[in-house]
Structures are given as C-alpha cells and as structure tokens.
C-alpha positions in Angstrom: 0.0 0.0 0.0 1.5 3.7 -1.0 0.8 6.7 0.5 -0.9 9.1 -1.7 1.3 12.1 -2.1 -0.3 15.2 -0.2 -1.3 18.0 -3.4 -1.2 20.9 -1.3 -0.1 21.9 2.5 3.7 21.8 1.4 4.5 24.9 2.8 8.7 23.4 2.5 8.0 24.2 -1.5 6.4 27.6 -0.8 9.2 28.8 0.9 12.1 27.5 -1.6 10.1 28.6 -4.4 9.7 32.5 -2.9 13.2 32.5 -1.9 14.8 31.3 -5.1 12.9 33.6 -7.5 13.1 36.4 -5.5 16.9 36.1 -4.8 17.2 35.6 -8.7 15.0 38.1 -9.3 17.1 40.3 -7.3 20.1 39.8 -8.0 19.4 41.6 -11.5 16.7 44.4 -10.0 19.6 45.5 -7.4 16.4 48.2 -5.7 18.3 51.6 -4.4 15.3 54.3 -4.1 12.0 53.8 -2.1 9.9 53.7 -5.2 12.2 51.0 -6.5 11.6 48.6 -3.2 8.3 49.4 -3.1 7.9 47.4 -6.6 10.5 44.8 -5.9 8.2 44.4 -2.6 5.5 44.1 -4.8 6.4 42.0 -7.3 8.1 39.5 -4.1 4.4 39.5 -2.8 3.2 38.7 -6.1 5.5 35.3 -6.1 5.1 34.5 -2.5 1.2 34.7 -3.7 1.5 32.3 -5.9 3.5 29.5 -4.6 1.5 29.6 -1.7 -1.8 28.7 -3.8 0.4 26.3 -6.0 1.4 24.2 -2.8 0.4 25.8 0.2 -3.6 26.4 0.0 -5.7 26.9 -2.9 -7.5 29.5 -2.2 -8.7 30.4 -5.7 -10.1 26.5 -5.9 -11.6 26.7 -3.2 -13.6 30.0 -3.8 -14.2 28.8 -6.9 -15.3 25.1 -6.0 -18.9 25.3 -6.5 -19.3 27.0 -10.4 -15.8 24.7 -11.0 -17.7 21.6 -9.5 -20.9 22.6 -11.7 -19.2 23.1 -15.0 -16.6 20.4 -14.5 -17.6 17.4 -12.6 -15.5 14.8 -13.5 -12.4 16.4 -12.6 -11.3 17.0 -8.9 -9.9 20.3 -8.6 -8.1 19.4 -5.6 -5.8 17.2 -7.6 -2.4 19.4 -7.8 -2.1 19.2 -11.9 -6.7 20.7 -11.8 -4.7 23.6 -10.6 -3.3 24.6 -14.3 -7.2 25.8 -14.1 -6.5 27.4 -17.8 -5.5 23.8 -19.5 -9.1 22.2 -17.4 -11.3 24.6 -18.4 -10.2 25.0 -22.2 -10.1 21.0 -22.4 -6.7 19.8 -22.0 -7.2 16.2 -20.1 -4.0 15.0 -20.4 -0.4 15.8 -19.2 -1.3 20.0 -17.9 2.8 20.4 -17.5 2.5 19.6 -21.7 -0.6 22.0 -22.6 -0.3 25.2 -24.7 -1.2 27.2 -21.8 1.8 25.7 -19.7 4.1 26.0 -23.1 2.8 29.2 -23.5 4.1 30.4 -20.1 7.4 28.4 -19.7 8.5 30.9 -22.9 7.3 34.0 -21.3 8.7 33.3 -18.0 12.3 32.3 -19.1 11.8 35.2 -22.2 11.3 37.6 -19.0 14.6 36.2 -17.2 17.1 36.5 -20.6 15.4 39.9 -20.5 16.6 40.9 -17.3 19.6 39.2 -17.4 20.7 41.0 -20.4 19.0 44.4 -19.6 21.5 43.8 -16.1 24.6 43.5 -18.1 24.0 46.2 -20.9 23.2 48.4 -17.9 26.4 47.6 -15.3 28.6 48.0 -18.6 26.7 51.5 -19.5 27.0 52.8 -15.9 31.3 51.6 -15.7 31.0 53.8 -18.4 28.7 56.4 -16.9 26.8 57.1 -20.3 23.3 56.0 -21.4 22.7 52.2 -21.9 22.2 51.7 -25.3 23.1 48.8 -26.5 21.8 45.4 -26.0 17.8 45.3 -25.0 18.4 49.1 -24.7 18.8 49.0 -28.4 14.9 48.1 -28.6 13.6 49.4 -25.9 13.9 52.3 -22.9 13.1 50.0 -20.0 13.8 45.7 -21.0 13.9 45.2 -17.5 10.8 46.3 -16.5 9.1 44.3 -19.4 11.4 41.4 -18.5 9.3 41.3 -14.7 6.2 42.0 -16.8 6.8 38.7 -18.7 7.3 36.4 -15.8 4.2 37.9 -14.1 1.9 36.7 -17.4 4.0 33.6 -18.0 2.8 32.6 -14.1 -0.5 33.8 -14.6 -0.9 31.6 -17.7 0.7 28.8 -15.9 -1.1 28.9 -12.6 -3.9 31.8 -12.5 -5.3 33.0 -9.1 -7.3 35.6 -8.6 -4.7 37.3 -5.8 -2.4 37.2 -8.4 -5.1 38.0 -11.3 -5.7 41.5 -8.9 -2.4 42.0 -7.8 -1.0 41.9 -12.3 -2.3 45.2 -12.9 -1.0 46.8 -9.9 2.2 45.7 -10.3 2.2 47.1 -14.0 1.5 50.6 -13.0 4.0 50.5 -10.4 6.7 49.6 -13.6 5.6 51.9 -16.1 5.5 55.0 -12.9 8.8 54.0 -12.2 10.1 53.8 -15.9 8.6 58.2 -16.0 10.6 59.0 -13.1 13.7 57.2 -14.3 13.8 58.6 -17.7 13.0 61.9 -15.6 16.4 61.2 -13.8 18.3 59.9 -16.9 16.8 63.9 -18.5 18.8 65.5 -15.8 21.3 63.4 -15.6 22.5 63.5 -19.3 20.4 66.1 -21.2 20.5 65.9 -25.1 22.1 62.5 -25.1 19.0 60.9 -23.2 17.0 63.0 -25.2 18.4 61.9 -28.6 17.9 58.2 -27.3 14.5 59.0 -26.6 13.5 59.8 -29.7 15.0 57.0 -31.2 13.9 54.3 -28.8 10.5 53.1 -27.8 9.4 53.0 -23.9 7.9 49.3 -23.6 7.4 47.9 -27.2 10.0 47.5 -29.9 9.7 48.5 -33.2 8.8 45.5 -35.5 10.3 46.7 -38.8 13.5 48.8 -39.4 17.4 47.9 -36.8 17.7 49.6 -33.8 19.2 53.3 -33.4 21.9 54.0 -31.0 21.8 57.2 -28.8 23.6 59.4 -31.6 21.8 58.2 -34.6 18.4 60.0 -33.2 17.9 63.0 -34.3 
C-alpha cells in the first residue's frame, strides 16, 4: 500500500520557491530608491502569492469550488495538476505540465529572465561607463527590464492563474511603467540631449517590428 502524495499543504515548497525567484530576481533588479523597493516588494508579494496557492492552499479553488464543481464534474480540482485551471477549463485532459497554456508560459517566463539578465549587463557595462545604456535590449527598448518582470508575471499567470495574483498583475504594472517616468525623468537631468536623442530614437515598452535599432547618436 502507497501513501498518496499530499497535493497541497507543502508549505517546504512555498518557501524555496519565494526564496529562489526572489533572490534571482534580485540579484538583476539591485532596488536603491524607495519607489524602487516598493515594486520589488510588490512583485516578491506577487511570487510568494502564488507558490502559496500552487502548494500551500488553494485558495482560488476553493472560492471557486462550486461553479468549477458545476461546470466540471469529472475532474477534482483538488488534484495538484486541476490547478493549471486554464488547461481544465479550455479542455486539455492530459499531461497539464505539456498544454499550450503551460508551453505558452514556460516561454514568457524564461523570455522575461534572458530579458533581465541582459538588460543587467548592458546596464552595469553602461554605468562603468557612466553614459546611457544603449546597446543590448536598450537597443529596442527604454526599459527591457521592467518588461522582463512583466513577462514572468503573465507567463505565471498563464501557468497557474489566481485571482490574488489576477488582482495584484495590474498593480504591479503601474508600479513599472511610474517607475520607468521617473527614471527617464532622472536619466533627462542626468544626461540632457544624449537621453533626449535616445529618446526619440527608442520606444518606452514595445519594440519597433520593422527597421534595426538606433543608437543614442543616430536619433535625431
């Protein structure tokens, strides 16, 4: 006779899981100014959120149970693979880890980590240099690293949606894009015309689709 492995109360896995992303997370974020640990803060809450519904306690199953329980009897939601609820509701019935969904968010989240990985080095190069990161994601965009936490957040929420995390996204967003303003406020001061030239060269959050990246002195 086996034991039946326990899906949820494995609070062990809560905590490894918060402190590994976090730490990575980070390690490339580096916060300095209040604003700055306020979203770091945020987006720790954000993971710690998660992993505690992932193995700790599902809330969102359980507030959900009885339309879930309706619409979907044959599955038991308190099965830990029921909680990829995206791949349950939208059909998938086999292997949740393999569904598009799952797919879907493996690429965001690790899309989101290159991101900030390379924003981190094109940034601690620019700074040794003390001129404006251009190069690398800076090339496409003003802020890569703020889009790189953006990513993970949507990969997760694709991967393992709860409505904590569901409320908490757009919150977490504004915080990014007010602290993106106040940077490129600081960057204005800080290097006048040059900044200003990248500006106008360089999108804030999306990259251009057509047509190669402009360095700082190529905008005019």
């Amino acid at each position: 006779m086996t034991e039946q492995v326990p899906a949820y109360g494995l609070w062990s896995l809560v905590l490894l899981n918060s402190l590994v992303f976090v730490m990575f997370a980070f390690s490339f974020f580096q916060p300095r100014t209040r604003l700055e640990w306020r979203s770091f803060g945020a987006f720790s809450a954000f993971l710690v959120a998660l992993f505690t519904e992932m193995y700790g306690f599902p809330l969102t199953i359980y507030f959900l149970s009885g339309w879930l329980a309706a619409r979907f009897p044959e599955v038991d939601f308190f099965a830990h693979d029921s909680g990829h609820l995206l791949e349950v509701i939208f059909g998938w019935r086999s292997n949740p880890h393999f569904g598009p969904f799952h797919l879907l968010s493996a690429v965001l989240i690790g899309a989101g980590f290159i991101l900030l990985a390379r924003a981190w080095l094109a940034l601690y190069t620019a700074q040794l240099c003390r001129r404006v990161a251009t190069h690398g994601p800076y090339a496409r965009i003003r802020h890569p690293q703020y889009v790189g936490f953006v990513l993970i957040m949507a990969g997760f929420l694709l991967q393992w949606p709860t409505l904590v995390t569901l409320a908490m996204f757009p919150v977490l967003t504004f915080l990014y894009v007010r602290l993106a303003l106040r940077e490129e406020r600081d960057a204005l001061e800080a290097f006048g015309d040059e900044y200003r030239r990248y500006m106008l060269g360089t999108p804030r959050f999306v990259p251009r689709i057509a047509g190669r990246p402009r360095d700082a002195g190529e905008a005019q």
